[in-house]
MILUMPA-600742 format. One record per residue (C-alpha): x, y, z; residue in one letter. Coordinates in pm, 1 decimal, padded with zeros to 6 digits. Layout:
BEGIN
X; Y; Z; A .
...
***
This chain:
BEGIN
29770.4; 10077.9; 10852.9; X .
29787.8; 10417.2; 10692.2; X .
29626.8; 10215.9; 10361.6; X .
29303.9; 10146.9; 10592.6; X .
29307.3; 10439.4; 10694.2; X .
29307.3; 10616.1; 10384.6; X .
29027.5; 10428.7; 10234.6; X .
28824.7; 10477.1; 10553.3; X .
28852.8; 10857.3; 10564.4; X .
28730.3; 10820.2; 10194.0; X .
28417.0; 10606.9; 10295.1; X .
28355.2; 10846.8; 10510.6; X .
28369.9; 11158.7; 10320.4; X .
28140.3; 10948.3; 10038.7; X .
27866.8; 10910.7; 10312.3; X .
27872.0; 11296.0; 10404.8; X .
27868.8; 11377.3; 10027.2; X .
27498.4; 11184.2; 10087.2; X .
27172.4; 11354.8; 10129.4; X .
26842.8; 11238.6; 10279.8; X .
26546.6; 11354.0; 10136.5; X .
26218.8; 11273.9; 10302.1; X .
25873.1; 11257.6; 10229.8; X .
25546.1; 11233.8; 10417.5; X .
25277.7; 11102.7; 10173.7; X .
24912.9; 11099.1; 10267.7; X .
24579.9; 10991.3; 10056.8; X .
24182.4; 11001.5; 10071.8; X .
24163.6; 11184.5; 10363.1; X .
23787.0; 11211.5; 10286.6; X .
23728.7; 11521.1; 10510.7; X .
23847.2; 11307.0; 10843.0; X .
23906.2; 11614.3; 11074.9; X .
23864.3; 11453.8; 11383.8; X .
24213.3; 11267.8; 11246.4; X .
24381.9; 11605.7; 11157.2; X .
24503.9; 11658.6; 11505.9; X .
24693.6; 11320.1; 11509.8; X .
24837.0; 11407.8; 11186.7; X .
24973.1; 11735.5; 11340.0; X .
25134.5; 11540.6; 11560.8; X .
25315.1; 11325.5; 11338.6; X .
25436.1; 11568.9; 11154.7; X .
25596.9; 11795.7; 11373.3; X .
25734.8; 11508.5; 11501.3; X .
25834.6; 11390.4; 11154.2; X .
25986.8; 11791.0; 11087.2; X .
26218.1; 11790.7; 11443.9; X .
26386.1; 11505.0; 11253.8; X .
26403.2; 11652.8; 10893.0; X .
26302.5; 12014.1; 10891.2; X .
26311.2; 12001.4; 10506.6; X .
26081.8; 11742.1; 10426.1; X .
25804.4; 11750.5; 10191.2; X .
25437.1; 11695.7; 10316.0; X .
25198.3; 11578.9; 09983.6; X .
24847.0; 11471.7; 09951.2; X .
24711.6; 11242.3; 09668.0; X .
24400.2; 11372.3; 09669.2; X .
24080.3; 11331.8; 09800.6; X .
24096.8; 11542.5; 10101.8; X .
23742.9; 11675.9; 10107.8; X .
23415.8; 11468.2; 10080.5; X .
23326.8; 11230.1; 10361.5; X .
23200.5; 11523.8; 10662.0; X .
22939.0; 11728.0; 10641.2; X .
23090.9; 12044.6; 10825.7; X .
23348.4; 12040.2; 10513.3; X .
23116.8; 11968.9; 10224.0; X .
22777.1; 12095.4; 10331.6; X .
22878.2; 12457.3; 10456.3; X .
22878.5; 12800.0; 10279.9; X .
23250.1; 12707.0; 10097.9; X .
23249.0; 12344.4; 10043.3; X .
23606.9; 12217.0; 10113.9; X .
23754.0; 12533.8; 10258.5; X .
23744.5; 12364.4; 10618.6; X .
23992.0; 12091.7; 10545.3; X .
24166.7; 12361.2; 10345.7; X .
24200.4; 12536.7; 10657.8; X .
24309.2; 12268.1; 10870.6; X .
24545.2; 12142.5; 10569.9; X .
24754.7; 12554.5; 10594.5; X .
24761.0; 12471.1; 10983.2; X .
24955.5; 12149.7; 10958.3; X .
25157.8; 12292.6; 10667.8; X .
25124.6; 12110.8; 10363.4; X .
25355.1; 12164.8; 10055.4; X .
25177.0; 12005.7; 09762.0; X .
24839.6; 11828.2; 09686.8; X .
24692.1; 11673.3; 09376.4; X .
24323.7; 11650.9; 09295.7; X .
24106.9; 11308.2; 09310.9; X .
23775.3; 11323.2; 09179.6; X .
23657.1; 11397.5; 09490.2; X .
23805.1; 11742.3; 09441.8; X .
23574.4; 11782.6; 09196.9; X .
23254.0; 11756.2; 09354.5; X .
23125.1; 12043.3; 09404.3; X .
23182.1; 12198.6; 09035.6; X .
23454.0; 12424.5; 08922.5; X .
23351.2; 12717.0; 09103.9; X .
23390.5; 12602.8; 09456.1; X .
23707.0; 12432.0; 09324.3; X .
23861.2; 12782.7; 09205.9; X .
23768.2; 12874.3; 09568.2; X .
23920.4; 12588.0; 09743.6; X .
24245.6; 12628.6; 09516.0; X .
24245.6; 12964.1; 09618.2; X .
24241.2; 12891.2; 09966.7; X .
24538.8; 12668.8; 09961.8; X .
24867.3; 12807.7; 10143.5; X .
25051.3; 12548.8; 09904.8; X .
24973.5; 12448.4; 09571.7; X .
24807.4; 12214.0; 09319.2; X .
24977.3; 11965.3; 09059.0; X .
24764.1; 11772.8; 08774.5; X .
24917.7; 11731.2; 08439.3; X .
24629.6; 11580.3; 08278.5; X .
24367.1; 11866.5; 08380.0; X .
24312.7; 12184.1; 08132.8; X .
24161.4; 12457.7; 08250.8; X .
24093.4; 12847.7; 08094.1; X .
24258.6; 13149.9; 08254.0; X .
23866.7; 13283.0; 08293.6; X .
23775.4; 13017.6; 08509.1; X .
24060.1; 13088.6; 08763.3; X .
24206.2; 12748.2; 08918.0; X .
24537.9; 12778.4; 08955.5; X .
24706.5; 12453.0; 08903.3; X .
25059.9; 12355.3; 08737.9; X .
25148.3; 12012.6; 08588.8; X .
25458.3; 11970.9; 08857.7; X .
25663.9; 12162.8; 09041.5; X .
26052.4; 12124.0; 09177.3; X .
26124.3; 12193.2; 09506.1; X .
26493.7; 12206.9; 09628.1; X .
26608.5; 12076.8; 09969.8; X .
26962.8; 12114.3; 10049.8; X .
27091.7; 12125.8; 09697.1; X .
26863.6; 11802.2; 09600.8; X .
26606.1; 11862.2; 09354.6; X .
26308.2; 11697.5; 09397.2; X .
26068.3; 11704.1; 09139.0; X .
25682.0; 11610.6; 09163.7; X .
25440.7; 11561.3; 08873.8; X .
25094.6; 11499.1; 08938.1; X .
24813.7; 11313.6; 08777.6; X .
24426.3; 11191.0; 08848.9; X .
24216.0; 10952.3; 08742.4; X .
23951.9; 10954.3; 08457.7; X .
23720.8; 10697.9; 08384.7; X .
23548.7; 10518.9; 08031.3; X .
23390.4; 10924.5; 07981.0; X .
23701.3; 11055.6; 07992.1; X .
23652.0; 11237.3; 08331.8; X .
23719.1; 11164.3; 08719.6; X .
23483.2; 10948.8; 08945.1; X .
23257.6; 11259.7; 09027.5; X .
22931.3; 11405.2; 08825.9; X .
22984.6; 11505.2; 08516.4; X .
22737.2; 11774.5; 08553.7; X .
23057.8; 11899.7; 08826.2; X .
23345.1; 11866.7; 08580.2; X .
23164.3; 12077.2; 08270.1; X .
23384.9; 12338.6; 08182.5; X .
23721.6; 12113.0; 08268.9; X .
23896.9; 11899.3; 07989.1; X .
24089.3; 11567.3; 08101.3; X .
24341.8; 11348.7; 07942.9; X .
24458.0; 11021.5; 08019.2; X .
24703.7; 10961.6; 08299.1; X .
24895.2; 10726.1; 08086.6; X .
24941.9; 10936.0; 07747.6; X .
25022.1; 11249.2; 07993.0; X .
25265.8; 11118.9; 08170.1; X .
25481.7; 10987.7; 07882.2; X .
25498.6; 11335.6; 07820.4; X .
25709.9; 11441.3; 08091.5; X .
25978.1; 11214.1; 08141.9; X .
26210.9; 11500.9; 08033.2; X .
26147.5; 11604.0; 08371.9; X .
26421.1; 11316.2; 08499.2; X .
26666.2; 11514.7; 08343.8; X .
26588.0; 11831.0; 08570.9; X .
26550.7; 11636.2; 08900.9; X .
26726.5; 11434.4; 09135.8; X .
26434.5; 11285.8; 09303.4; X .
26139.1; 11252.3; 09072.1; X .
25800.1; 11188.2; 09227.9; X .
25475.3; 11095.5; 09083.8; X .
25136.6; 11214.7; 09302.0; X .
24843.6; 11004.4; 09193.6; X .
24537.3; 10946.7; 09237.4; X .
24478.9; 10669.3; 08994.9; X .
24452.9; 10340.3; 09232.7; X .
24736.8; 10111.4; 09298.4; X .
24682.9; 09851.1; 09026.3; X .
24683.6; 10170.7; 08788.8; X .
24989.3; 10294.4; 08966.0; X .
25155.9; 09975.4; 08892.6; X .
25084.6; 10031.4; 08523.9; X .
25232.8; 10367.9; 08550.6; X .
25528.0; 10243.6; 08720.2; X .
25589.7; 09955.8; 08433.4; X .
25531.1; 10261.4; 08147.5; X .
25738.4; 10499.3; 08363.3; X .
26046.8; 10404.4; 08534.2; X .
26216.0; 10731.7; 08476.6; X .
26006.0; 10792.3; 08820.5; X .
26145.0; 10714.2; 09178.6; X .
25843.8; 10671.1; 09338.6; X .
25464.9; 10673.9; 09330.2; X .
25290.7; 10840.7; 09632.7; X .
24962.9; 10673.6; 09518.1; X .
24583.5; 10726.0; 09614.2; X .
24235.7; 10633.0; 09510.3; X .
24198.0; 10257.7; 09572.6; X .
24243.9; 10282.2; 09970.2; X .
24497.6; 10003.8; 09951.8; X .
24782.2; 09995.9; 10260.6; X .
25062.2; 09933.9; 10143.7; X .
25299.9; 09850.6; 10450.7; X .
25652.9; 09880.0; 10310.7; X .
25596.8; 10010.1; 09937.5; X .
25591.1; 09791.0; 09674.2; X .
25902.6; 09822.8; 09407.0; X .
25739.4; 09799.3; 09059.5; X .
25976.8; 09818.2; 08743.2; X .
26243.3; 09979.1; 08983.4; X .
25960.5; 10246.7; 09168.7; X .
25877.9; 10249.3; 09459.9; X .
25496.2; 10304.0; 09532.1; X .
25322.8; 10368.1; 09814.0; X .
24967.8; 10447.1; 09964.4; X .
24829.8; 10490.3; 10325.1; X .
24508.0; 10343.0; 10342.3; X .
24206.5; 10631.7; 10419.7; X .
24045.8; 10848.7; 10618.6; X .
24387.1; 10918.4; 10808.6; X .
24495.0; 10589.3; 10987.6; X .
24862.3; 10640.5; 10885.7; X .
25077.0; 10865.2; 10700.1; X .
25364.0; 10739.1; 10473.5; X .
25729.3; 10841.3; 10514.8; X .
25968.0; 10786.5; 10183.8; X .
26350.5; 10798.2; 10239.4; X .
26603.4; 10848.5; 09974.8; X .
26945.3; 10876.3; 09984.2; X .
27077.3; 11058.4; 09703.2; X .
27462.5; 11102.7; 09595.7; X .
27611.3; 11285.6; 09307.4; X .
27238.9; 11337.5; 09194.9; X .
27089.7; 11007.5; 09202.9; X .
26871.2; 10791.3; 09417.3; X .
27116.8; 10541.5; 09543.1; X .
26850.4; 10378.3; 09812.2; X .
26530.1; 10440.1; 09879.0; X .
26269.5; 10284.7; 10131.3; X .
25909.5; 10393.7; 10268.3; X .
25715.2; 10317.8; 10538.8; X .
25363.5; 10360.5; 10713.5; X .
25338.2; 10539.3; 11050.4; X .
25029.9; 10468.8; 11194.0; X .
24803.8; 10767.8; 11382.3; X .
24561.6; 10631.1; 11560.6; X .
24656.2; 10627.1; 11919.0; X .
24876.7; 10926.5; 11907.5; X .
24796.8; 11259.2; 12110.9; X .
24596.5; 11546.7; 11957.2; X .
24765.1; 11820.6; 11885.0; X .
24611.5; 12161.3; 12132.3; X .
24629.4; 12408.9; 11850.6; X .
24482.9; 12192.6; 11558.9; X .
24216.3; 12043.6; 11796.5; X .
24058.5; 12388.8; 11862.9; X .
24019.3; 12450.8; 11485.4; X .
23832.1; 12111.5; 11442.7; X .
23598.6; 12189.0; 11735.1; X .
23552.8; 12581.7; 11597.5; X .
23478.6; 12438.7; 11230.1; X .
23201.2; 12186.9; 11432.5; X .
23037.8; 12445.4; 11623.5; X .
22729.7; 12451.1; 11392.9; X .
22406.5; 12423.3; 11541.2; X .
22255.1; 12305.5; 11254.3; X .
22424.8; 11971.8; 11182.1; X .
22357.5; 11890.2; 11557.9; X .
21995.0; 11845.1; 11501.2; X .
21879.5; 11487.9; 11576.4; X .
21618.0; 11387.0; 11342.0; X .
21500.4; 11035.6; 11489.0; X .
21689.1; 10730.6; 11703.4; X .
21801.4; 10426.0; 11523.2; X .
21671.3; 10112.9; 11723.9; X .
21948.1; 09881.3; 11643.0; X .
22301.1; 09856.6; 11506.0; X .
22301.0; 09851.9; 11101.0; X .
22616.0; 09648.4; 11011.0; X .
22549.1; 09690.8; 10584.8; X .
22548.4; 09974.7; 10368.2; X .
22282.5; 09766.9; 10135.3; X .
22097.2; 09836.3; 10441.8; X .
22163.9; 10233.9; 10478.3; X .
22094.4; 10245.0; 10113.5; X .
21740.0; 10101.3; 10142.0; X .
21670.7; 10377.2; 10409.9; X .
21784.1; 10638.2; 10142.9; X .
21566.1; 10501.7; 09869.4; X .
21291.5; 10480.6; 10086.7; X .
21336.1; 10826.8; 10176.7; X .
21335.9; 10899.7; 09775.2; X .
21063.9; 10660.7; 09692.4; X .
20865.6; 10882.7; 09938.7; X .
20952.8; 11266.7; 09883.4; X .
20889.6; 11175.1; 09491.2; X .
20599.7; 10986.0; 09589.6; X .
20692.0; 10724.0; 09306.5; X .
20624.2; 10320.2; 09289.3; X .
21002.9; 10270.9; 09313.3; X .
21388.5; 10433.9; 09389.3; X .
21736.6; 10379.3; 09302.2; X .
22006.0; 10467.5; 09497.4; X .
22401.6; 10384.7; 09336.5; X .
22577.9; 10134.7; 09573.2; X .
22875.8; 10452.4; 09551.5; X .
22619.2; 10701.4; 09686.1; X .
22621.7; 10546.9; 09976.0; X .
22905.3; 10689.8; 10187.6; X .
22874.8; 10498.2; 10538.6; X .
22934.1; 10115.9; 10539.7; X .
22717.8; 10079.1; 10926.1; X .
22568.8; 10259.2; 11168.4; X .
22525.5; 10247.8; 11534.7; X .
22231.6; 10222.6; 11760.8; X .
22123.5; 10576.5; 11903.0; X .
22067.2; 10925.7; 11758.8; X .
22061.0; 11015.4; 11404.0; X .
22165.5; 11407.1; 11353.1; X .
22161.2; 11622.1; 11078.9; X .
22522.5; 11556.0; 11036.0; X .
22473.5; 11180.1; 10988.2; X .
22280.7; 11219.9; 10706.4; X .
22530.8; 11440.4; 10509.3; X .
22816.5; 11179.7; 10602.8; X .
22589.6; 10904.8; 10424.0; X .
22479.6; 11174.1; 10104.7; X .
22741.1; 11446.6; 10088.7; X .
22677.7; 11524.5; 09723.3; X .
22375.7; 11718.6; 09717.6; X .
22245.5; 11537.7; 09374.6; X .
21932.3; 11624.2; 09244.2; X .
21650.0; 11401.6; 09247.9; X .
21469.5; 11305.4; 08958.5; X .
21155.0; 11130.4; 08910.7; X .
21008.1; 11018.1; 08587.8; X .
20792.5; 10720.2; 08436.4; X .
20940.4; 10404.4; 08248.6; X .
20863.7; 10040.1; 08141.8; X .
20944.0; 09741.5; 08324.8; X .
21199.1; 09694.0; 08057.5; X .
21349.3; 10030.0; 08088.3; X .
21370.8; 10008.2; 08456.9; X .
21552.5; 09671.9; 08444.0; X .
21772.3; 09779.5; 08196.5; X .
21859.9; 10124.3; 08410.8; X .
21956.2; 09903.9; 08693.0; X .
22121.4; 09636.7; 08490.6; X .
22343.9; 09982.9; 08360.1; X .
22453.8; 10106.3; 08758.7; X .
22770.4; 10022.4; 08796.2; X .
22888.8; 09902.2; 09144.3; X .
23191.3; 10005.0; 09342.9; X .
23315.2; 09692.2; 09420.6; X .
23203.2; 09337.9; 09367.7; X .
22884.4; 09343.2; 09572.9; X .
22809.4; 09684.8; 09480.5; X .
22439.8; 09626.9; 09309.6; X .
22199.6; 09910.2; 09316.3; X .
21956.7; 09971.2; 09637.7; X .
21633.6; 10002.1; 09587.6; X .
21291.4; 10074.6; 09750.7; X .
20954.0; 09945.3; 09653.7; X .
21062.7; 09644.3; 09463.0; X .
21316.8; 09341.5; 09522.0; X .
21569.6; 09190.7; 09185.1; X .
21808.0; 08900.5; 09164.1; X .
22066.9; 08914.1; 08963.6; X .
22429.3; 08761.7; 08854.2; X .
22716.5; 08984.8; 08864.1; X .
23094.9; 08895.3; 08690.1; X .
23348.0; 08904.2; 08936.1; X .
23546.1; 09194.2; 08782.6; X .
23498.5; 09552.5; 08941.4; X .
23267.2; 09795.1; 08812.5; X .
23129.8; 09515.0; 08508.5; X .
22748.2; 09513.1; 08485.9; X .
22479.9; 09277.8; 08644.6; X .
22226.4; 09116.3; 08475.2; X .
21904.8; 09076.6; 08675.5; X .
21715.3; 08755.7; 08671.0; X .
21407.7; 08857.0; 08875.8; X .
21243.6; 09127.4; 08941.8; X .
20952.1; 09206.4; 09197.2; X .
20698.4; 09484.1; 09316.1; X .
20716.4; 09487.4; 09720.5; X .
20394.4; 09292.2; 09678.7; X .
20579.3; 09017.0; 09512.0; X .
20382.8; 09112.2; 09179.8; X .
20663.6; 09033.1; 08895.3; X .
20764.6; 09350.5; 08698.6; X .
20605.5; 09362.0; 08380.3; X .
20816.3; 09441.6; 08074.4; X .
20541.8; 09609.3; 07925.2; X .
20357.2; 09824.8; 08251.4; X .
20488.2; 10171.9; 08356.4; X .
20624.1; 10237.9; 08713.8; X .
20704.6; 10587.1; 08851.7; X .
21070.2; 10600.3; 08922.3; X .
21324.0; 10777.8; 09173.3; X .
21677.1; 10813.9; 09123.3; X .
21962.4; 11086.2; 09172.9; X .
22109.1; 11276.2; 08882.9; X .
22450.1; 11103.0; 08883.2; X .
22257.9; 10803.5; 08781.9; X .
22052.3; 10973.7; 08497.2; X .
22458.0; 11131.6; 08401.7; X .
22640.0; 10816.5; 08407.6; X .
22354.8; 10535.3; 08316.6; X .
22460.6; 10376.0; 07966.6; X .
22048.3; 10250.7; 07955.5; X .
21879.8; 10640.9; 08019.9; X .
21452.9; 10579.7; 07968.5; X .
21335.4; 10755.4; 07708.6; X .
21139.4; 11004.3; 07941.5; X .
21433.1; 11201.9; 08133.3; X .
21202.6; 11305.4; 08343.5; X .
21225.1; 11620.0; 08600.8; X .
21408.1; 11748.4; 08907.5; X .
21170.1; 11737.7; 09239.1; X .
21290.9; 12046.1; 09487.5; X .
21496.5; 11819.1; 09716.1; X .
21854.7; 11660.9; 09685.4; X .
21868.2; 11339.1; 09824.8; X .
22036.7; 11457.4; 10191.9; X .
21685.3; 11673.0; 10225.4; X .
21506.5; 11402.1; 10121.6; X .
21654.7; 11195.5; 10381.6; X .
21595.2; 11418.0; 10658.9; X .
21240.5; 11511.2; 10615.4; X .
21194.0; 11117.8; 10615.2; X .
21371.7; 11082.2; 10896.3; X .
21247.7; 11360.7; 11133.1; X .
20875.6; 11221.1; 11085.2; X .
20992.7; 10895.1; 11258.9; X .
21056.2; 10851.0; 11612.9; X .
21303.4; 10534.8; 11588.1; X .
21390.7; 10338.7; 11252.5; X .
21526.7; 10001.7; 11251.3; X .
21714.5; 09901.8; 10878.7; X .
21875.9; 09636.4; 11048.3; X .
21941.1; 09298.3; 10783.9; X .
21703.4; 09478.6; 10552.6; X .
21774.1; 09328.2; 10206.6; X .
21617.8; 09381.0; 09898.1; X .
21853.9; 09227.6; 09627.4; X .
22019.3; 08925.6; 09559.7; X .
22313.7; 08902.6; 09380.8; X .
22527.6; 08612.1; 09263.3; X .
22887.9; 08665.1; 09213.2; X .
23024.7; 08462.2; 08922.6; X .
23411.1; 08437.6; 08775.1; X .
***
């Protein structure tokens, strides 16, 4: 009896030698704030139960609503509203990066908590202050977080180039081997991406040093975390439907169990004090504007996308316009007023516009060079219809089999068209025509709305100019 006992009151004094650590991981918020008071309740629900945890964003927390990225300090709202809930630590996605690196030193700046990217290099004159990781301690646990974002086949996020000059990248994958030495100074080591989960995986397989990736960038929900090579990775979706809570239990420095979960935050009661902010950042006048009523429900983005070349095609006053699948930032819209606002959640970049003269060929080889962002993810355009066969695999090129004039005339190789496109098409295309061509004095969100305002209603509704054949 005194033997069980014995080994009992060890058991027990080898669970209170245990601490939890928790984490609250959140991704591709995409400017939601109408979410942010939902999230403010989580989390202070979340903090009665741990009052140490950490609160991290994978990036991608501006870019989606217009009263964040169309007002005098692009991103500085959500910045706001990010201090109010209390955030500890946020990487950059390549949304971060969308508004060049002066209104990033700015919304950097603004941050009540800091930045991690290991593979970013900036100069001292240029003023953004962000660190590789950083180590926070909880209760004698040392939990370390290194942070990374994604770069593409130019070496440089998934914004405009013309909005990363001045900032040097490296690859995720060669960075990151180069701090695994941090495992030695942490007992919880923590990896905030924004690289996309099948990229996380390959992290996890070339990194399991790591404990866990809190993952964004591909929008995948991931309900439980996925255990890859012995980490843990996680992601919440977008836009702010749930927020992810990692556990570990961690004895004599080391993760002895760890789990994760999503908490879903839709539904859940808005929190007083971070409501009012989100109503005081959408007091603008000027977003309310309506500009015209749509007549019926549009249920495509192909759809919204022809409305925004169309809009192009007629502010350039040019035979034909291009808008990138990616450009187009709402998948539907409902029946009813169209605001100012609307259009800057559909075209929150403010690209340029340019408009310049090519050959048939040209112009089918510009298109054939668009990448999509996913599999049906073929250029829109205006003034002319294509068919084309696209490979199954994300982000590989079509190859257009037919192309028309609205008419139905057939595009000739040889004839020259005026064209319309945005300037993260004439940045990215691998096919540029040999006439760049110029910059009208409109983006393409003021293109939009002057279109727009001249019409009383607007139906886009099943309107479909492309074709496209997926094939393995």
């Amino acid at each position: 009896m005194k033997k069980t006992c014995f080994f009992s009151l060890l058991a027990l004094l080898g669970t209170a030698l245990a601490e939890q650590v928790t984490i609250l991981g959140i991704n591709d918020m995409h400017a939601n704030i109408d979410g942010m008071p939902q999230l403010a309740t989580c989390v202070k629900q979340e903090r009665l139960a741990d009052p140490g945890l950490l609160l991290l964003a994978a990036g991608d927390n501006r870019t989606g609503n217009p009263y964040v990225d169309n007002g005098n300090r692009p991103g500085i709202p959500m910045v706001t509203l990010m201090n109010h809930i209390g955030f500890d630590l946020s990487t950059f996605g390549n949304h971060e990066f969308d508004s060049g690196p002066a209104a990033l030193r700015d919304y950097v700046n603004a941050a009540e908590f800091e930045f991690v990217c290991a593979n970013i290099f900036t100069t001292d004159t240029q003023g953004i202050n962000v660190k590789p990781y950083k180590i926070f301690e909880r209760n004698g646990v040392r939990i370390g977080v290194l942070g990374l974002v994604q770069t593409g086949d130019n070496g440089l996020p998934d914004a405009h180039p013309d909005k990363c000059q001045g900032l040097q990248f490296a690859s995720p994958f060669d960075t990151a081997a180069c701090y695994k030495h941090l495992r030695a100074h942490c007992d919880v080591l923590i990896i905030l991406t924004h690289l996309g989960f099948e990229d996380d995986i390959k992290l996890a397989r070339m990194f399991p040093e790591a404990d866990a990736i809190v993952g964004g960038h591909s929008h995948t929900r991931v309900e439980k975390g996925h255990i890859e090579n012995g980490v843990l990775i996680t992601q919440s979706e977008n836009k702010l439907k749930y927020l992810t809570r990692l556990t570990f239990d961690v004895e004599d420095g080391k993760v002895v169990s760890k789990k994760s979960e999503l908490l879903p935050l839709t539904g859940l009661e808005s929190d007083e004090a971070t409501a009012e902010l989100v109503e005081k950042t959408k007091s603008l006048p000027f977003f309310k504007r309506q500009l015209t009523t749509v007549k019926r429900n549009i249920t495509r983005r192909e759809s919204l996308g022809c409305m925004m070349a169309d809009a192009l095609c007629v502010r350039a006053v040019t035979d034909i316009a291009i808008v990138n699948y990616g450009g187009v930032r709402l998948d539907d819209f409902p029946a009813g007023p169209l605001t100012v606002a609307d259009v800057y959640r559909m075209d929150p970049f403010g690209n340029a516009i340019i408009r310049t003269t090519m050959t048939g060929k040209e112009l089918i080889a510009l298109l054939e060079s668009i990448p999509g962002s996913d599999h049906h993810g073929a250029p829109c355009v205006s003034g002319m219809t294509y068919k084309a066969i696209k490979p199954a695999a994300e982000l590989k090129p079509m190859r257009i089999t037919e192309a028309k004039l609205a008419d139905g005339t057939p595009i000739d190789p040889a004839a020259r068209y005026t064209v319309a496109y945005n300037s993260y098409i004439a940045s990215t295309t691998s096919a540029p025509p040999a006439n760049p061509g110029i910059a009208i004095d409109s983006d393409g969100a003021e293109c939009l709305i002057r279109f727009l305002e001249k019409q009383k209603e607007v139906d886009y509704e099943g309107v479909s100019r492309i074709e496209v054949q997926i094939q393995d």
